[in-house]
C-alpha positions, 0 to 999 in steps of 0.5 A, a space after each residue: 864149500 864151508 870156506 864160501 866167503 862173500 868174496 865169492 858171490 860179490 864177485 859173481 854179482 858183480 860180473 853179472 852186472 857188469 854184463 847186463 850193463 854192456 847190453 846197454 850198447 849192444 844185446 846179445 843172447 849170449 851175454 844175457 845167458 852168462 850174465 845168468 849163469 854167474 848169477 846163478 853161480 853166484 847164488 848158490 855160493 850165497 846159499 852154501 854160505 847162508 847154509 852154514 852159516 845156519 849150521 855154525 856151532 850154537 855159541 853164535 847163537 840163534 842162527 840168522 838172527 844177526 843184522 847181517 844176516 838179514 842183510 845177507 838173507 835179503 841180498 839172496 831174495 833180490 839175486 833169486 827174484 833177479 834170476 826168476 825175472 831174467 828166465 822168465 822175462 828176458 827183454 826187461 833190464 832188471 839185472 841193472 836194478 836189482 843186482 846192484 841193491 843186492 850187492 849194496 846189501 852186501 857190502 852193508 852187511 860185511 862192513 857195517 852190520 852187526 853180528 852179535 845174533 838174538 836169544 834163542 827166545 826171540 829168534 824163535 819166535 821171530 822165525 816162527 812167525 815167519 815160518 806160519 806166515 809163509 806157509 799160511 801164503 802158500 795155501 792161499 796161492 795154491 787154493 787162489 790158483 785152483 779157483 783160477 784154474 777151475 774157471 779158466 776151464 769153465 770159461 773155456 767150455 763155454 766158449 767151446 760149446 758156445 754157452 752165453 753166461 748169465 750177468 751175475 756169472 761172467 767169468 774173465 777173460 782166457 787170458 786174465 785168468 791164464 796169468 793168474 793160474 801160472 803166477 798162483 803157482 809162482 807165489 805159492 812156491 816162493 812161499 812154500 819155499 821161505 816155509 820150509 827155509 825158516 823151519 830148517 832155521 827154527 829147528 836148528 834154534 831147538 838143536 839142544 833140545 832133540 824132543 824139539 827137532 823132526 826127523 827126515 821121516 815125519 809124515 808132514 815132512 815128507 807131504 810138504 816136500 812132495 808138494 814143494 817139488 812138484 810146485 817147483 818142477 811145474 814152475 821149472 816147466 812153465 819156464 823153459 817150455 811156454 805151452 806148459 803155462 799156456 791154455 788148459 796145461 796151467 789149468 791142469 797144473 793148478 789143479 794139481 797143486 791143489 791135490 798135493 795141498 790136500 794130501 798135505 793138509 790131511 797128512 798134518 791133519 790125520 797122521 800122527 806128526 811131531 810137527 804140531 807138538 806132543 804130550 808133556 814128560 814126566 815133571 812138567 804137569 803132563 800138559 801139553 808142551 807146544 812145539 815151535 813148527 818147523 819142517 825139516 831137521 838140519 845137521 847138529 853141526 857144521 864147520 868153517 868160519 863164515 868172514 869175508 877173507 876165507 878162499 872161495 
């Protein structure tokens, strides 16, 4: 797949909108379940082509640091959040929105954007920010969510057992905190996932440096893929078989999830990981040299060229 060229998604989006705009006239389930699947299609012709871009020899410089490439990344956000929206709420007409910014963004980024990337300097530190910031959000989504989860089964309790709550204590409603347990975890696979996409990207800026770079075996590595694929199949359930979002499952699941963070989290913590940096070789004042955090090491190489007139 590294001859993927724009042509191939473009024109997977635009057949996509081409058939969420018939069902303006008349609706099918069908048409909205192909309008998916060349999304879908669409967006993993997009990733293949991101991906090696990300892995294109190093005299490009810090990969997905150009203007364009921001464009493209941005394009790709739009179509996932597109499809998210189309599984999960299948009557709204966001398909007529958002396909077309996202094939605008495109189109900008073949014929207008930059592609002059940035130093490995400033790209690093740009990713760097995002890759913290994404993953500090996680957290964030997946403890808010335990707090849900936990009060959505005290709620339920006393409901149960027919226990009247004090003023200060009131607890929302089932429903309320039914929804905020399922979207917790949405958000905090999202983020996790930006997370751990912009360290493939920091640790393909340090690709000269191999002292720099993690392997597939670090313990950080692998708690913090554990706890993305367990996030990511409990969003996939929730989206195909309702009951799992609904009642005290979603409860249970976000509960979990909180699990996983903290197995994650002391594995950082108490394991020995290249993740967090590691003591200064001989000649630089045996301080400690600090590492760009990144999650997951990316092949050296990669091949092809990434323009818009290559053969799908």
């Amino acid at each position: 797949m590294s001859g993927v060229s724009t042509i191939c998604f473009a024109a997977s989006y635009a057949v996509a909108l081409g058939l969420e705009i018939s069902r303006l006239w008349s609706h099918s389930r069908v048409r909205a379940a192909v309008a998916v699947v060349f999304a879908a299609a669409g967006l993993l012709a997009h990733t293949a082509f991101l991906y090696y871009r990300a892995v294109s020899p190093m005299e490009r410089g810090a990969p997905l640091s150009s203007q364009q490439d921001w464009f493209f990344v941005a394009a790709w956000v739009l179509v996932a959040v597109y499809l998210y929206l189309a599984l999960f709420h299948r009557h709204g007409p966001f398909g007529l929105f958002l396909l077309p910014l996202a094939l605008a963004l495109v189109g900008t980024a073949s014929l207008a954007a930059s592609a002059t990337p940035l130093e490995r300097e400033p790209a690093s530190r740009a990713w760097g920010a995002i890759h913290g910031f994404s993953l500090a959000m996680a957290t964030v989504a997946v403890l808010v969510g335990f707090v849900a989860g936990l009060m959505y089964l005290g709620q339920a309790r006393h409901l149960k057992h027919k226990i009247v709550s004090t003023r200060g204590l009131r607890l929302p409603s089932l429903e309320w905190l039914q929804r905020a347990n399922y979207r917790a975890i949405v958000v905090s696979v999202l983020m996790l996932g930006v997370g751990i996409l912009s360290g493939m990207v920091l640790d393909r800026i340090n690709a000269r440096e191999r002292s720099l770079r993690l392997a597939w075996h670090d313990p950080v590595v692998l708690s913090t893929w554990l706890t993305f694929a367990w996030l990511l199949a409990a969003v996939v359930a929730g989206g195909f078989f309702r009951p799992v979002r609904q009642g005290r499952k979603v409860a249970y699941l976000t509960v979990v999830s909180f699990i996983f963070l903290v197995i994650m989290l002391a594995t950082g913590v108490m394991v020995q990981s290249g993740h967090w940096g590691r003591r200064g070789a001989k000649g630089d004042g045996g301080g400690e040299r600090a590492r760009t955090s990144h999650v997951f090491a990316l092949p050296a190489s990669g091949s092809g060229r990434h323009g818009g007139g290559q053969p799908c």
